[in-house]
Backbone as numpy.savetxt, mean C-alpha at the origin, in Angstrom:
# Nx Ny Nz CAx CAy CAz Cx Cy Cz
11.96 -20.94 -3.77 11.13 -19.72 -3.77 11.99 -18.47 -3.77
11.35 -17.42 -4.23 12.20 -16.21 -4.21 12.68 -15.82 -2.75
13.74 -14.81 -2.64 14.22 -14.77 -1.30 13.17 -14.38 0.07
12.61 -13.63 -0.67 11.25 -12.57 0.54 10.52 -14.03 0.84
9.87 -14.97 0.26 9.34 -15.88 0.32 9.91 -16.96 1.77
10.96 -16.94 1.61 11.79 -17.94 2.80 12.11 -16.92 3.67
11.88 -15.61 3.79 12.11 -14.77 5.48 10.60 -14.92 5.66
9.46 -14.71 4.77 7.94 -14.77 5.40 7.84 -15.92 5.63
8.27 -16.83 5.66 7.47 -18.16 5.97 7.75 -18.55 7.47
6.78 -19.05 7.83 6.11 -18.59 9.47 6.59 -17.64 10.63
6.30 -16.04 9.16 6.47 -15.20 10.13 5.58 -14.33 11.30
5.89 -13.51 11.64 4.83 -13.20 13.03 4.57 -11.82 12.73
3.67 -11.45 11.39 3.93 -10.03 11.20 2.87 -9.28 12.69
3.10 -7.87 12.53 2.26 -7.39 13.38 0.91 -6.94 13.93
-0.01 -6.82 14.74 -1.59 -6.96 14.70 -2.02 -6.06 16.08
-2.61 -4.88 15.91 -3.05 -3.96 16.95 -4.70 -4.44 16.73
-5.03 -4.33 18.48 -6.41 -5.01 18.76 -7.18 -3.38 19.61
-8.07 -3.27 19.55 -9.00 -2.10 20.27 -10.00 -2.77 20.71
-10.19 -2.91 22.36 -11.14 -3.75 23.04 -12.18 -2.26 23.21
-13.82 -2.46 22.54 -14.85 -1.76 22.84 -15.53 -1.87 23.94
-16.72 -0.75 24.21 -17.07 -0.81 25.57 -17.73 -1.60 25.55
-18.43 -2.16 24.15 -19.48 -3.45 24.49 -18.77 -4.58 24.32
-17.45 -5.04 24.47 -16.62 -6.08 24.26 -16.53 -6.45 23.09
-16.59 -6.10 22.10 -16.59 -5.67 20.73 -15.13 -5.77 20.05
-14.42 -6.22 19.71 -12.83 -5.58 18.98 -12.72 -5.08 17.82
-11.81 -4.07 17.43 -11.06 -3.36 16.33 -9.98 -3.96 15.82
-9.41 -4.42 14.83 -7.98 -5.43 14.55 -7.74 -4.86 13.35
-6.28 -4.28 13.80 -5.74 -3.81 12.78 -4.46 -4.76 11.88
-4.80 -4.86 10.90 -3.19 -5.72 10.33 -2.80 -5.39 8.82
-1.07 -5.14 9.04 -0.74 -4.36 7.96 -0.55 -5.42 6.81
-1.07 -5.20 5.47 -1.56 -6.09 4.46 0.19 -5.36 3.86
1.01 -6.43 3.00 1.31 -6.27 1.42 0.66 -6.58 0.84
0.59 -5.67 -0.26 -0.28 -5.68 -1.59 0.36 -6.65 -2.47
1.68 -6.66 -2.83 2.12 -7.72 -3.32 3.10 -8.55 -3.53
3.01 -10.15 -3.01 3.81 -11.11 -2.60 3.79 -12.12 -3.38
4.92 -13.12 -2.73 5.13 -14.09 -3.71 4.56 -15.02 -3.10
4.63 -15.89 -3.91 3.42 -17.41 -3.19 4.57 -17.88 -1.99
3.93 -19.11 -1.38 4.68 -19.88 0.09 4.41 -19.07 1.20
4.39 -17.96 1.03 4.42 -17.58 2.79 3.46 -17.81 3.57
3.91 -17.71 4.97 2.88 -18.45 5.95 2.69 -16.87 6.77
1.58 -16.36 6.49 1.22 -15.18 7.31 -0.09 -15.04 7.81
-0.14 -16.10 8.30 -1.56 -16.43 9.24 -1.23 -16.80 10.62
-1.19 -15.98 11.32 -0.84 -16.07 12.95 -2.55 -16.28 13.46
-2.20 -16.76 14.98 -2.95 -17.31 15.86 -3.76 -16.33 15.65
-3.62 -15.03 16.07 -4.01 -13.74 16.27 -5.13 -13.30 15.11
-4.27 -13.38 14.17 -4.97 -12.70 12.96 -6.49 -14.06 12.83
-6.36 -15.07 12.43 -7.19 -16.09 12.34 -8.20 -15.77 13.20
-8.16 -15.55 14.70 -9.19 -15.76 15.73 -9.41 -14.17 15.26
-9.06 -12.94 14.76 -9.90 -11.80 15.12 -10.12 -11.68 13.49
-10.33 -12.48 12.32 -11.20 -12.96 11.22 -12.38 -13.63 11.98
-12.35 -14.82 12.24 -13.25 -15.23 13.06 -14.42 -14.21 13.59
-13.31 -14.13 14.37 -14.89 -12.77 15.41 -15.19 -11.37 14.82
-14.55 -11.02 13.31 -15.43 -9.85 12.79 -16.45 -9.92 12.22
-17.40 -9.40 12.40 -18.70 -8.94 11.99 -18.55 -8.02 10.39
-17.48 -7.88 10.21 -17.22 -6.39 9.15 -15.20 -6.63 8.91
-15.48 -7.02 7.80 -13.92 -6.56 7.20 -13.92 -5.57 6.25
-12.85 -5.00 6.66 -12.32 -3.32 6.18 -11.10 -3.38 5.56
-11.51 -2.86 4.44 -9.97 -2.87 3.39 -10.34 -1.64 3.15
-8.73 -1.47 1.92 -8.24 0.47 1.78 -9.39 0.46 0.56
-9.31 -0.45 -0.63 -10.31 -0.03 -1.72 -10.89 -1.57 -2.22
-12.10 -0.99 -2.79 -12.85 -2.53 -3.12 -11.93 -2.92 -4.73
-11.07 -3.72 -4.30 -10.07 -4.19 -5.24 -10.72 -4.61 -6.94
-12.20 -5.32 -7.10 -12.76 -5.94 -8.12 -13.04 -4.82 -8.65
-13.77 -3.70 -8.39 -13.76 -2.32 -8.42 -13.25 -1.93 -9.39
-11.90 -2.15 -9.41 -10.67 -1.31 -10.10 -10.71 -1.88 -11.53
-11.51 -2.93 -12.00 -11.41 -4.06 -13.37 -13.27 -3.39 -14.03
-13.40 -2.71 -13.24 -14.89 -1.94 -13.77 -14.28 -1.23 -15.09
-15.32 -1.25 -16.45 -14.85 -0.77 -17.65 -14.92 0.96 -17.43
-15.96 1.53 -17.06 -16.04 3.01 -17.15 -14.60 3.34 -16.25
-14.19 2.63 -15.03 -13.09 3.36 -14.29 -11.79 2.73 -14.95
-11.50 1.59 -15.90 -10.51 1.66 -16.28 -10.55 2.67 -17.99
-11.57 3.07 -18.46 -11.30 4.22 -19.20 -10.84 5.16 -18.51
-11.25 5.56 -17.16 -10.57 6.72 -16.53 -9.25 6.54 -16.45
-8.37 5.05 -16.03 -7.36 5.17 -16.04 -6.79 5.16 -17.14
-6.99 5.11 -18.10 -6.23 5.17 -19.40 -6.14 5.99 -19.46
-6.89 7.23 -19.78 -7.36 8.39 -20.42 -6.26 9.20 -19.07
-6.42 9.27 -17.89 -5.56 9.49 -16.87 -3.98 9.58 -16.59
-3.43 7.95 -17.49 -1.83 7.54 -17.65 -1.72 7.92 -18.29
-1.83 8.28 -19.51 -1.22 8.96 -20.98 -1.11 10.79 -20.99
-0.06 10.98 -21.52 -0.21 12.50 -21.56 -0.91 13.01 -22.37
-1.21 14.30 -22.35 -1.93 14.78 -23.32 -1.07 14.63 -24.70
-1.94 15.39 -25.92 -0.86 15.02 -27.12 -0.14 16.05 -27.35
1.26 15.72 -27.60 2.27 16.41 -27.94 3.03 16.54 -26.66
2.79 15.68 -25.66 3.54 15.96 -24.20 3.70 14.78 -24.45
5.48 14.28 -24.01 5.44 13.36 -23.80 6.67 12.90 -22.65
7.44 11.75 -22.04 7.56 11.95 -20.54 8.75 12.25 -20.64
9.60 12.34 -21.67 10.91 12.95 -21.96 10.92 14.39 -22.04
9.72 14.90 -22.31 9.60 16.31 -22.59 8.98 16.93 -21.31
8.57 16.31 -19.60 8.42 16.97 -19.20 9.95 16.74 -17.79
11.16 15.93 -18.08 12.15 15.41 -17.17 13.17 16.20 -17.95
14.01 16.69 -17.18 15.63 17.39 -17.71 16.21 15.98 -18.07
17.28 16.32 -18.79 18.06 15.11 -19.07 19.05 13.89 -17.66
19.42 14.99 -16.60 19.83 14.05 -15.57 18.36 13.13 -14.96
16.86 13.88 -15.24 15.92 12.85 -14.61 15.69 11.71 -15.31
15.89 11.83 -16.56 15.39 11.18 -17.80 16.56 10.01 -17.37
17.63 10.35 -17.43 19.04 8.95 -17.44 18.40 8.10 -16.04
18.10 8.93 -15.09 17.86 7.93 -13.63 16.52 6.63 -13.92
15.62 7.87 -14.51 14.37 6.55 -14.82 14.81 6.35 -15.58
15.49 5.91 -16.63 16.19 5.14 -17.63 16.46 3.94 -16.99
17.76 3.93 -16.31 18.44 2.86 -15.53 17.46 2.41 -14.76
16.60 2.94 -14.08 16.14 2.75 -12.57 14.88 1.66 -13.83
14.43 2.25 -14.84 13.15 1.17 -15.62 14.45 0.59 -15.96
15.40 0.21 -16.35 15.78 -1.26 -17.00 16.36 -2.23 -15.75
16.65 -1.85 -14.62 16.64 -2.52 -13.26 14.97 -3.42 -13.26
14.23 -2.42 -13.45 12.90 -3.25 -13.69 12.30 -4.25 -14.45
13.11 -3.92 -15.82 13.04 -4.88 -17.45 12.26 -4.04 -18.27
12.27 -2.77 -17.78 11.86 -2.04 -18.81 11.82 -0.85 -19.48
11.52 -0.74 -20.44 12.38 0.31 -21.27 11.37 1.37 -21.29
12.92 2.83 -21.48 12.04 4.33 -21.33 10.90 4.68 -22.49
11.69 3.74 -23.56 10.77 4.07 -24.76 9.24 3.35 -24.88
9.02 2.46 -24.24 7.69 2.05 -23.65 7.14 2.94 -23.01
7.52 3.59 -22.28 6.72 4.59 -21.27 6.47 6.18 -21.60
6.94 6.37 -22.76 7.55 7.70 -23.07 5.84 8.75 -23.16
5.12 7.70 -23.39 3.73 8.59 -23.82 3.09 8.70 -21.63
3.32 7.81 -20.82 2.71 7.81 -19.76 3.18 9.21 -19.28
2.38 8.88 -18.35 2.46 10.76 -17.12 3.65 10.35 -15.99
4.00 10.81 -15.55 5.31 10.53 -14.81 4.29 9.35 -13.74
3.38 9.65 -12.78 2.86 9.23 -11.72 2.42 7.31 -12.32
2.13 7.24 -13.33 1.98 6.03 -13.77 2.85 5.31 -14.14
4.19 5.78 -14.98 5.44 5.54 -14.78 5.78 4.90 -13.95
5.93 5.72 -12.99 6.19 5.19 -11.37 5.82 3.65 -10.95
4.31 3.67 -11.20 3.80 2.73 -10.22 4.25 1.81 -11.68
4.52 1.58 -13.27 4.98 0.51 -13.96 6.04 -0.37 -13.67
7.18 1.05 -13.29 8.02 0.56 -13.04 8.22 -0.65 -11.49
7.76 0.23 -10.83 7.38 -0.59 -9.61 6.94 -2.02 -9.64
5.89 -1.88 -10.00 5.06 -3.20 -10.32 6.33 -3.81 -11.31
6.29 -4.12 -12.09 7.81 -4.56 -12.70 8.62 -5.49 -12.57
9.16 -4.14 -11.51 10.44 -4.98 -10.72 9.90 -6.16 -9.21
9.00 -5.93 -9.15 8.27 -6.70 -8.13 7.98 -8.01 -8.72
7.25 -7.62 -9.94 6.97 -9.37 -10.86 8.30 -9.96 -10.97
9.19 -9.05 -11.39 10.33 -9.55 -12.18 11.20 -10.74 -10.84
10.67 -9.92 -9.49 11.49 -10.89 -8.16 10.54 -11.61 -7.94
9.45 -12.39 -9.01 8.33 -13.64 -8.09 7.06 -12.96 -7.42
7.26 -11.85 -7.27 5.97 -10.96 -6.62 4.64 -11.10 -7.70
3.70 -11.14 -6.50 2.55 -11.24 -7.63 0.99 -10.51 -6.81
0.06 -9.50 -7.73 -0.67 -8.92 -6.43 -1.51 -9.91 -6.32
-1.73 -11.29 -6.96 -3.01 -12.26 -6.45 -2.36 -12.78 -5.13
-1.51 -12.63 -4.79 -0.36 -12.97 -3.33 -0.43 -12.44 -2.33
-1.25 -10.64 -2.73 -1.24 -10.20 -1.61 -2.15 -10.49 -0.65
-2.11 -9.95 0.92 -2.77 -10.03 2.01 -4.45 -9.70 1.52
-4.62 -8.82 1.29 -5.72 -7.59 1.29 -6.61 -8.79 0.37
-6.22 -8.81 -0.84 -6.54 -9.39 -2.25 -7.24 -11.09 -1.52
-6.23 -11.57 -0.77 -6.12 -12.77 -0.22 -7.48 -13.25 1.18
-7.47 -11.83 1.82 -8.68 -11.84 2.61 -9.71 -11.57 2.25
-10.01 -10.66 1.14 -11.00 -9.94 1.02 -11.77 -11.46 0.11
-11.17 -12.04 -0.88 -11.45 -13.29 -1.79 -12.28 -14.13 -0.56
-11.72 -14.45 0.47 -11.53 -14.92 1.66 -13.39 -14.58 2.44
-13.05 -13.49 2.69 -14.05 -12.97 3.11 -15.52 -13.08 2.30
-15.77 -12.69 1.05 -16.52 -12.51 0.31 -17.42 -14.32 0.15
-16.30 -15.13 -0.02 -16.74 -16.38 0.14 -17.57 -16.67 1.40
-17.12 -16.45 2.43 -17.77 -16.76 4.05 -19.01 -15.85 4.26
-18.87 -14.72 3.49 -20.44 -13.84 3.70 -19.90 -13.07 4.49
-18.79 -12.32 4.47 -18.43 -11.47 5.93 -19.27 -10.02 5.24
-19.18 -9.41 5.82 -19.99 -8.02 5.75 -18.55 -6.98 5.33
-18.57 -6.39 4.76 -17.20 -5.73 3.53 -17.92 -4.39 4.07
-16.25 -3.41 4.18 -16.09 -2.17 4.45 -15.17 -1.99 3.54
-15.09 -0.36 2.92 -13.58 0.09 2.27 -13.45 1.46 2.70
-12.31 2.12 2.93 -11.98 3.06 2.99 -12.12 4.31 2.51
-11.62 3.58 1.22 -11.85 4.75 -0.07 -12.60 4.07 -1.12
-12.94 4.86 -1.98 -13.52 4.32 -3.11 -12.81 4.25 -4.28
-12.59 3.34 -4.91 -11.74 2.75 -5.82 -11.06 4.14 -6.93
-12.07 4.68 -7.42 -11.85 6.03 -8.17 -10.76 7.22 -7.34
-11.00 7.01 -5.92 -10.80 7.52 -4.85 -9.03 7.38 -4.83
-9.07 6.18 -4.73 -7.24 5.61 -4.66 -6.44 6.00 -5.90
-7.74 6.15 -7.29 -6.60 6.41 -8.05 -6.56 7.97 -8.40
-7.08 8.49 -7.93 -7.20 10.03 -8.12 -6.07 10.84 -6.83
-5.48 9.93 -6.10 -4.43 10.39 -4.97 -2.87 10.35 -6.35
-2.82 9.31 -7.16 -1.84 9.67 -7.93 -1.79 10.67 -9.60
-3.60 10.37 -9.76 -3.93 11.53 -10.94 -3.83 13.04 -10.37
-4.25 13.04 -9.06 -4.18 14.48 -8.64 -2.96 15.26 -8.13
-1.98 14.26 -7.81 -0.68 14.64 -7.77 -0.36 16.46 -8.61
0.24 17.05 -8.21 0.55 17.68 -8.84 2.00 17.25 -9.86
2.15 18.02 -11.20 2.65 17.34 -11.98 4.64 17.36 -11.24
5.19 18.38 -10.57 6.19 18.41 -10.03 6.68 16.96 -9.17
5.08 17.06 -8.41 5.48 16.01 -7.19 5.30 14.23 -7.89
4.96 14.13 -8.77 4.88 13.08 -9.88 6.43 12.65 -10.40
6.65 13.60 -11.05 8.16 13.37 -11.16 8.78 13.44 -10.20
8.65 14.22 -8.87 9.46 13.07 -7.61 9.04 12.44 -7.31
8.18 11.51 -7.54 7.72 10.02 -7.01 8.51 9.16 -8.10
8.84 9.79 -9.24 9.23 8.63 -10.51 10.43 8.58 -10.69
10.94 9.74 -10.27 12.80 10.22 -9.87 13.32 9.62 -8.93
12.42 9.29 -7.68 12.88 9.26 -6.25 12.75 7.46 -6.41
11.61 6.93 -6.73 11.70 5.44 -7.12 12.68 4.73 -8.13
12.95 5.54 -9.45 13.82 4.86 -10.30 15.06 5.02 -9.31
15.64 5.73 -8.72 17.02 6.27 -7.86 16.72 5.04 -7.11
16.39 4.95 -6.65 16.16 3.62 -5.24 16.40 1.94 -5.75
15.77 2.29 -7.13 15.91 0.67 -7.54 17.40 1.09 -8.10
17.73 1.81 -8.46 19.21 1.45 -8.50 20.20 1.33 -7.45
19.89 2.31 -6.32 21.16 2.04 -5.41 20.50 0.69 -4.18
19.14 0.79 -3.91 18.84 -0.35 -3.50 17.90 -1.51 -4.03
18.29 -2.04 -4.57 17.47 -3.10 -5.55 16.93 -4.34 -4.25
17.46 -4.21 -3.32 16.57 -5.14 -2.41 16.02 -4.69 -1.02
15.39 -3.33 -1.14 14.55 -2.72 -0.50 12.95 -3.09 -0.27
12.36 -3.94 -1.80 11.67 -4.45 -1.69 11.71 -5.86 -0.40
12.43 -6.63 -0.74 12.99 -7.88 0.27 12.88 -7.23 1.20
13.64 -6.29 1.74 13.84 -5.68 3.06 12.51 -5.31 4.12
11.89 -4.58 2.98 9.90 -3.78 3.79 9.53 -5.66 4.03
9.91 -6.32 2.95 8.89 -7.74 3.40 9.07 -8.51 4.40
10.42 -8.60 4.54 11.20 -9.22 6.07 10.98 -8.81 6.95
11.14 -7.21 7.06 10.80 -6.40 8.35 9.31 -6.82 8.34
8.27 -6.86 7.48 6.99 -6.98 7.64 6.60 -8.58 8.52
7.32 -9.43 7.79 7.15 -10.91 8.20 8.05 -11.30 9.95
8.15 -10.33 10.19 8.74 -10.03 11.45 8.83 -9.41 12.84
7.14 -8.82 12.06 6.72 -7.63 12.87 7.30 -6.82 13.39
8.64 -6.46 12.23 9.51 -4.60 12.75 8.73 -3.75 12.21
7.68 -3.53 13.20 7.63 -1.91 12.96 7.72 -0.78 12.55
9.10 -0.62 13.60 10.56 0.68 13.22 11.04 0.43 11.63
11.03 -1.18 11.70 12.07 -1.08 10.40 11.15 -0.56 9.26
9.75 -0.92 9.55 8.76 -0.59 8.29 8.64 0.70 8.41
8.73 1.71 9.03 8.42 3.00 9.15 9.82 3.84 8.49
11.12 3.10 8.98 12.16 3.63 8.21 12.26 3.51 6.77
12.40 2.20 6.57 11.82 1.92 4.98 11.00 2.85 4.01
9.32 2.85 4.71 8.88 3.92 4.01 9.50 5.29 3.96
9.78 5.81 5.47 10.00 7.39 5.20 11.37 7.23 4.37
12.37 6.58 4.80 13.54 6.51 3.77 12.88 6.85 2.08
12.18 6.02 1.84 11.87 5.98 0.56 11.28 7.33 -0.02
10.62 7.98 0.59 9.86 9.32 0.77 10.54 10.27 0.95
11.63 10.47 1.84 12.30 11.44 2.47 11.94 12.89 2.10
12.37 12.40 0.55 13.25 13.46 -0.31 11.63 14.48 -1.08
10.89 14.13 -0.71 9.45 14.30 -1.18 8.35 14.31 -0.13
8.35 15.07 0.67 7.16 15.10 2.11 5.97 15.59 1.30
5.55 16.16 0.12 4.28 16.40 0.00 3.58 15.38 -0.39
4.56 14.38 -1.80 3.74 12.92 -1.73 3.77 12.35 -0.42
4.49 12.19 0.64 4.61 11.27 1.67 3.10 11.43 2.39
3.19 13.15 2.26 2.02 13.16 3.57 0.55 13.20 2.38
0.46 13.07 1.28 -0.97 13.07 0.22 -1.11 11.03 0.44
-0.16 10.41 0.28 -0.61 9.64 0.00 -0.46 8.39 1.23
0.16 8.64 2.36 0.19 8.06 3.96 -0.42 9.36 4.98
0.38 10.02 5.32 -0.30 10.97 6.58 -1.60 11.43 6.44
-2.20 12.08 5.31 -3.70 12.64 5.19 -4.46 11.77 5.32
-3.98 10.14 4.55 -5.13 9.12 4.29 -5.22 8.21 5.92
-4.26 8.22 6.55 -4.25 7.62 7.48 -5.28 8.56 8.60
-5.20 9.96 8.42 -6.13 10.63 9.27 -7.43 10.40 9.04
-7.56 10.25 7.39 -9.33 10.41 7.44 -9.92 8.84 7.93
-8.85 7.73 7.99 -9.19 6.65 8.17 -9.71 6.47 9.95
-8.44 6.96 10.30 -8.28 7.31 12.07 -10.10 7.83 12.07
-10.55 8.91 11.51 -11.59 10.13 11.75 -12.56 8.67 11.81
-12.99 7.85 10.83 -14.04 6.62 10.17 -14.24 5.68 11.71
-12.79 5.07 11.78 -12.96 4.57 12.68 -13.53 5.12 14.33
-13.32 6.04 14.46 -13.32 6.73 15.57 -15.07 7.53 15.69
-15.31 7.80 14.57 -16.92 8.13 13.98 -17.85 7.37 14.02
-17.62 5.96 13.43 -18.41 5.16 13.18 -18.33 3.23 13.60
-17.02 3.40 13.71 -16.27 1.34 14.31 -16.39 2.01 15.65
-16.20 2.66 15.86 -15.77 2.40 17.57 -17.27 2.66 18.27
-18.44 2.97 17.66 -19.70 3.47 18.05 -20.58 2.17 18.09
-20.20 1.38 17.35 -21.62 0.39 16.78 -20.94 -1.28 17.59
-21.79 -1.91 17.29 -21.69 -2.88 18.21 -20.99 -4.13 17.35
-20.23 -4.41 16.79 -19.74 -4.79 15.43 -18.41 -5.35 16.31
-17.46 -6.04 15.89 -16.19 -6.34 15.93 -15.61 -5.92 14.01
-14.98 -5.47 14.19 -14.01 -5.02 13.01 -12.62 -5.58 12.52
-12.33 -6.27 11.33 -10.61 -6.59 11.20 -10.37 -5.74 9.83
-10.04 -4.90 10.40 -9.28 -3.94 9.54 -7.57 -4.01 8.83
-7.81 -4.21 7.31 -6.65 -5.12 6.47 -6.06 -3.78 5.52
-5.26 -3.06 5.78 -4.52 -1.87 5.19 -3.05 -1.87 4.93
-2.42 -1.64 4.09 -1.10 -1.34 3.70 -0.05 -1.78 4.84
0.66 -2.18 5.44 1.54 -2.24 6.45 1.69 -0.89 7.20
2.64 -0.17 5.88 2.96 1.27 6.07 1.81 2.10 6.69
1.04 1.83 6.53 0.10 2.87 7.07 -0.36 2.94 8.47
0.33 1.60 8.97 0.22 1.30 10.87 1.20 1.15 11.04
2.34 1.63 10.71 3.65 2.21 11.37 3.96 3.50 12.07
4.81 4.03 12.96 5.39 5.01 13.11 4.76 6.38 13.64
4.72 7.16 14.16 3.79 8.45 14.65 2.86 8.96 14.09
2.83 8.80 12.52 2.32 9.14 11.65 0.73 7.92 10.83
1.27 6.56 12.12 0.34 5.55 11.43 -0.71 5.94 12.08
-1.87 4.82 11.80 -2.91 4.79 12.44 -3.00 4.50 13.86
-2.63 3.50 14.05 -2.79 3.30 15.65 -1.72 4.38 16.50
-0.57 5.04 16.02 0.05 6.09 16.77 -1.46 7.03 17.02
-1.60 7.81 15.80 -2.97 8.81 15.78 -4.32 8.25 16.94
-4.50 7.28 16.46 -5.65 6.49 17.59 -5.25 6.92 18.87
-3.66 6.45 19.48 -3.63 6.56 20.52 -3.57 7.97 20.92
-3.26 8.97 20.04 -2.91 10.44 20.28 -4.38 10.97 20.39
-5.22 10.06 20.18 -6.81 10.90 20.33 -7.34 10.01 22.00
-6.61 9.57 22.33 -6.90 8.94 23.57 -7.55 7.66 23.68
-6.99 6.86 22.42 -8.09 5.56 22.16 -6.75 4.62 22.59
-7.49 3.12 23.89 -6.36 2.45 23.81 -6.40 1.24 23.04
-5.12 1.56 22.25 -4.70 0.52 21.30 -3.53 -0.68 21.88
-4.16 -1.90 21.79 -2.70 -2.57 22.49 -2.48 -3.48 20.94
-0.65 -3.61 21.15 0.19 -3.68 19.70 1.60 -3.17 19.76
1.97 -3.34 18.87 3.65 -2.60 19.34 3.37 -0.97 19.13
């Protein structure tokens, strides 16, 4: 199996629980979106608080995204307008980085040359992820929700599918090209950063997942905080509005990254005076 595959296998990723006043629980657990087959990421924990939810909560209704009217939006969305194209909106030192940084991936600038920088991004990404055994029918989220839907569980989402992809259409066009600058740069100087978020994940580090992301971000705080800090607040606001009111048990299945660090969810929870027990 690929390498990430043999550090996840029977690992102990991490799982924050919120006991309600009607004895009710909240369960939070940080999902990858996408993995390679073999791993064993079904702890004691996670199993028994599937079990006892009444309501599973994911970031977007994933089947959603294969709807014909919203994948015209994304087409019409990735492509530049005409006569723009992604060489013509990068100086020549940005242009060489996503160069290298897409053939680290297997793929070439001249494939992409008509996309918008922000879609770029996530090609390349996705990519280099297939290219190491990664696959998103692998992931957590994808994996429960399939999961769920079969058993009759009662389905929550966060956002709405249009919703998730309008955080990278609405980008402004600057901060696009640092998401596509700042990612091609990374797969070149660290090409096993991916491995790294998955180990720390299958391990339940935390810290290490919170460094990882902001590392990756650093250099760019307006994407960091559009597409983790804002979304993690309005999520914090949902839960705190409406899960923590009703008489329901909840297992809430979101990004890893997004329940890490001061900036995650359960930090925020606890900063509003809610007790969360978890690392």
């Amino acid at each position: 199996p690929p390498p990430a595959a043999a550090a996840a296998a029977g690992g102990e990723p991490a799982i924050w629980t919120i006991k309600k006043a009607n004895g009710a629980t909240i369960t939070l657990f940080g999902s990858v979106h996408i993995l390679p087959g073999g791993e064993k990421w079904r702890t004691e924990a996670l199993t028994a608080a599937y079990k006892a939810a009444d309501v599973v909560v994911f970031e977007t209704n994933l089947e959603a995204m294969q709807d014909s009217d919203l994948q015209a939006y994304l087409v019409k969305n990735a492509m530049n307008p005409a006569g723009v194209t992604l060489s013509s909106l990068l100086s020549p030192e940005q242009k060489e980085t996503v160069t290298k940084g897409a053939a680290v991936a297997g793929v070439s600038f001249s494939a992409m040359d008509g996309f918008r920088p922000w879609f770029a991004a996530l090609q390349i990404s996705v990519a280099y992820a297939v290219s190491q055994g990664f696959s998103p029918d692998q992931g957590v989220d994808k994996t429960i929700e399939g999961e769920a839907k079969g058993d009759g569980k009662a389905l929550d989402y966060f956002e709405k599918a249009r919703e998730q992809l309008d955080l990278f259409i609405e980008l402004p066009e600057k901060q696009q090209i640092d998401f596509l600058v700042l990612g091609a740069q990374e797969l070149i100087d660290k090409p096993d950063e991916l491995k790294k978020l998955v180990d720390a994940w299958a391990r339940g580090d935390v810290t290490a997942i919170d460094d990882l992301m902001n590392e990756g971000l650093e250099d760019s705080p307006e994407v960091a905080k559009k597409l983790l800090e804002d979304r993690n607040r309005r999520w914090v606001e949902k839960i705190e509005t409406f899960y923590m009111k009703d008489k329901n048990s909840y297992l809430i299945v979101v990004g890893a990254g997004h329940l890490a660090g001061e900036k995650g969810v359960p930090a925020m929870l606890r900063d509003e005076g809610v007790e969360v027990t978890g690392p």
